[in-house]
N, C-alpha and C positions, 0 to 999 in steps of 0.2 A: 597508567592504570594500576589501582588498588584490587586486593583480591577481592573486593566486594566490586567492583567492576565499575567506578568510578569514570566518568566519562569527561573529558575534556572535548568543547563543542565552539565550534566560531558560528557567529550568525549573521547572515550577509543581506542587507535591503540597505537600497537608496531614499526607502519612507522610510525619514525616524521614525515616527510614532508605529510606523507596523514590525519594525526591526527594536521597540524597546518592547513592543508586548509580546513579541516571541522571546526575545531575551529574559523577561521576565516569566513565560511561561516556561523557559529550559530549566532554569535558574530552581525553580519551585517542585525540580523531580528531583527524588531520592536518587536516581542514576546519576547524578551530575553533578562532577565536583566543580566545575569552572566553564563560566561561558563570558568569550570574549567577541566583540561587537564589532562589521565592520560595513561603511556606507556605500561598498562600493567595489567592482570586482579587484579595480587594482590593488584598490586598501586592504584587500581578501586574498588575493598572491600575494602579497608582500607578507603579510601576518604566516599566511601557510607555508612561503617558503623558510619564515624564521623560526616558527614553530611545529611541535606533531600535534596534531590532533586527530582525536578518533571518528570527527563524525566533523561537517560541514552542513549547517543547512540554508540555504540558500537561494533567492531569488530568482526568479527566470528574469524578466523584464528588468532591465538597468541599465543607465544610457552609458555609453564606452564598453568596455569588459563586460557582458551581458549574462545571466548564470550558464545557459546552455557553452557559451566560450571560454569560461573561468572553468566546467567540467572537464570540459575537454583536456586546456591544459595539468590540470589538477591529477588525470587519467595518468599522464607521463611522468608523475612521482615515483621515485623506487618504490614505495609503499604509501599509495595512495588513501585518504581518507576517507570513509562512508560518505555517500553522498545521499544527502537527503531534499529534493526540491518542494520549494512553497510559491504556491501560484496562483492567481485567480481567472487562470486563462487556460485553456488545453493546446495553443498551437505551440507549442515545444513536445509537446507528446514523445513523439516519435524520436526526437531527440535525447531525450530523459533515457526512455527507453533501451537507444543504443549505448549509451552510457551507464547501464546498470545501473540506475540509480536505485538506492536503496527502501525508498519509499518517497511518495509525492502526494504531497500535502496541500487541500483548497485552502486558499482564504476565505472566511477568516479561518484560523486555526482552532480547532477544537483541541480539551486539553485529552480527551480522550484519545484521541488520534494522534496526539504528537507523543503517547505515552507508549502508543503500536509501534510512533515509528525508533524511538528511544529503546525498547527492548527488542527490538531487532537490530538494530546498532553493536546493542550488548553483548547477544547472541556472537553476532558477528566477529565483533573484538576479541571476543573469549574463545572462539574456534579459530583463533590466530588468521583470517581472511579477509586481503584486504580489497578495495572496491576494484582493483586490477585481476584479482585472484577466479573473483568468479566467472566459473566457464559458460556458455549457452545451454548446456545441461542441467545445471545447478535453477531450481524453482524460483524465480522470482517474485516477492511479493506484489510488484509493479507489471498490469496488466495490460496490453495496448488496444485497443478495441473501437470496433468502427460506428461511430453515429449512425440509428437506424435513418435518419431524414434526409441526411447531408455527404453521406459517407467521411466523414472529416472523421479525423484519428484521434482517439483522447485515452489519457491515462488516467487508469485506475486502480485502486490497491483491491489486489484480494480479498482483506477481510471486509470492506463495503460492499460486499455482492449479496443479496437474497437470495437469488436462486439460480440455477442456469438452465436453459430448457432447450430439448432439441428442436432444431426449427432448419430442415432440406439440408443443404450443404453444409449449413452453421450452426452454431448454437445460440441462441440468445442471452444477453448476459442481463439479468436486473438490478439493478440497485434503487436506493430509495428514489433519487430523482432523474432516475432515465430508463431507456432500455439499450443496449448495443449489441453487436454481434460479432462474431471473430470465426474464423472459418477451421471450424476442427470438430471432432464427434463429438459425441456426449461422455463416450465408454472413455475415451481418450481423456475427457478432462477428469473424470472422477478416478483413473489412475493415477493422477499426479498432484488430487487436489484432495484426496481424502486425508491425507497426515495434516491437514488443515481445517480438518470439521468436515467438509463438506460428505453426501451423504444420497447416494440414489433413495430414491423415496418412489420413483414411478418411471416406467418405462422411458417417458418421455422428462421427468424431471430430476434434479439433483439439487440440495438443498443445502446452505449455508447454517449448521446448526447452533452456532457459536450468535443467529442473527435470529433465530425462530422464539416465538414465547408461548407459543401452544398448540397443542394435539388435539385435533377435536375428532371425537368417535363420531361417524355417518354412519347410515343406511346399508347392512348388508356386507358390516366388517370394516369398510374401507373408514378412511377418515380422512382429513382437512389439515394443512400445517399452515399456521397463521405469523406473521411477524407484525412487527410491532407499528407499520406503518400501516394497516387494514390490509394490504394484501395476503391471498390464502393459493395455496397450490393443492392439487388431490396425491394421495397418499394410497397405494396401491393395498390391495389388502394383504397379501404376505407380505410386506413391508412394516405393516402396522407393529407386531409385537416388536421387533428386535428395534423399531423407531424408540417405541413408549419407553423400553429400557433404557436407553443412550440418555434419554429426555428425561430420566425419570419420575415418567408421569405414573 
């Protein structure tokens, strides 16, 4: 690592073509001095065991060595490398999960999102912390959370969440294409989730502001908080000024 914070990065898929377009999309960030390519988990411990790298990102599905079991061993480095999973599937969830991964990427890959999970990486390497280091106290961006329909466990990063609302014993979590819930208060998540934008706006909601694109004044003070996908949550009326400010609407 360079003091500009240069990142050396391996990238593990058994699809060529989806393992040259994330290599070609690591390849094309400012953070990244070098990314080296591998088809496969063993070709991935061998490279890891010969090399340091700061970040791994990596396949879940792969026949032999599979990403969830290439983590695991990867875990038992003296100084383990960030771990980042790329998926088109949620049943490793849970798995991910206990492995601290560093953030968890759908297919296909957006470059926006492989940019979150890249400067998080950074963050990481530059406060000298490696993927062994962080303890269950330490916030992670990777959130595990329960399908409302199915109860099946899927991972998701923090910063795709819209809003979170409280809903009886749980809160519900929204993102753009679902809903889920995880069982913990409201008051509780906006302690640990405000140094990340998030934002009580109404008794019952809390708001991802870093995801919102507009303040709409209503009726009687209160107002409307819109993202960008048409959905709108209500905006309590003492809430309203110190919202418009943050937003500055």
């Amino acid at each position: 690592m360079t003091g500009e914070q240069q990142l050396k990065v391996l990238a593990v898929d058994d699809e060529q073509s989806q393992l040259q377009d994330l290599a070609r999309l690591l390849r094309s960030s400012a953070v990244v001095e070098a990314v080296e390519c591998a088809s496969d988990g063993h070709e991935a411990l061998v490279k890891a065991t010969g090399e340091r790298y700061d970040a791994i990102f990596l396949d879940v599905r792969m026949p032999g060595l599979d990403g969830v079991e290439l983590g695991r061993v990867l875990r038992r480095f003296a100084a383990p490398p960030q771990l980042v999973f790329v998926s088109a599937y949620d049943n490793a969830a849970v798995d991910a999960f206990e492995l601290k991964a560093l953030d968890y990427l759908r297919k296909p890959v957006s470059r926006q999102r492989l940019e979150e999970a890249l400067e998080r990486v950074v963050t990481a390497v530059a406060n000298g912390v490696s993927a062994g280091d962080r303890g269950p106290a330490e916030e992670s961006e990777v959130v595990a959370v329960a399908n409302v329909r199915n109860g099946a466990t899927r991972l998701i990063s923090r910063s795709s969440i819209l809003y979170v609302q409280s809903h009886g014993d749980f809160v519900r979590i929204v993102v753009e294409d679902g809903r889920y819930l995880l069982r913990t208060t409201l008051t509780d998540v906006q302690r640990r989730w405000e140094p990340f934008g998030f934002v009580r706006v109404h008794r019952q909601y809390l708001a991802n502001l870093h995801r919102a694109v507009e303040l709409r004044p209503q009726f009687g003070g209160t107002a409307e908080l819109a993202f960008a996908d048409g959905q709108t949550i209500p905006v309590a009326r003492r809430h309203v000024p110190e919202l418009g400010r943050l937003l500055a609407v």
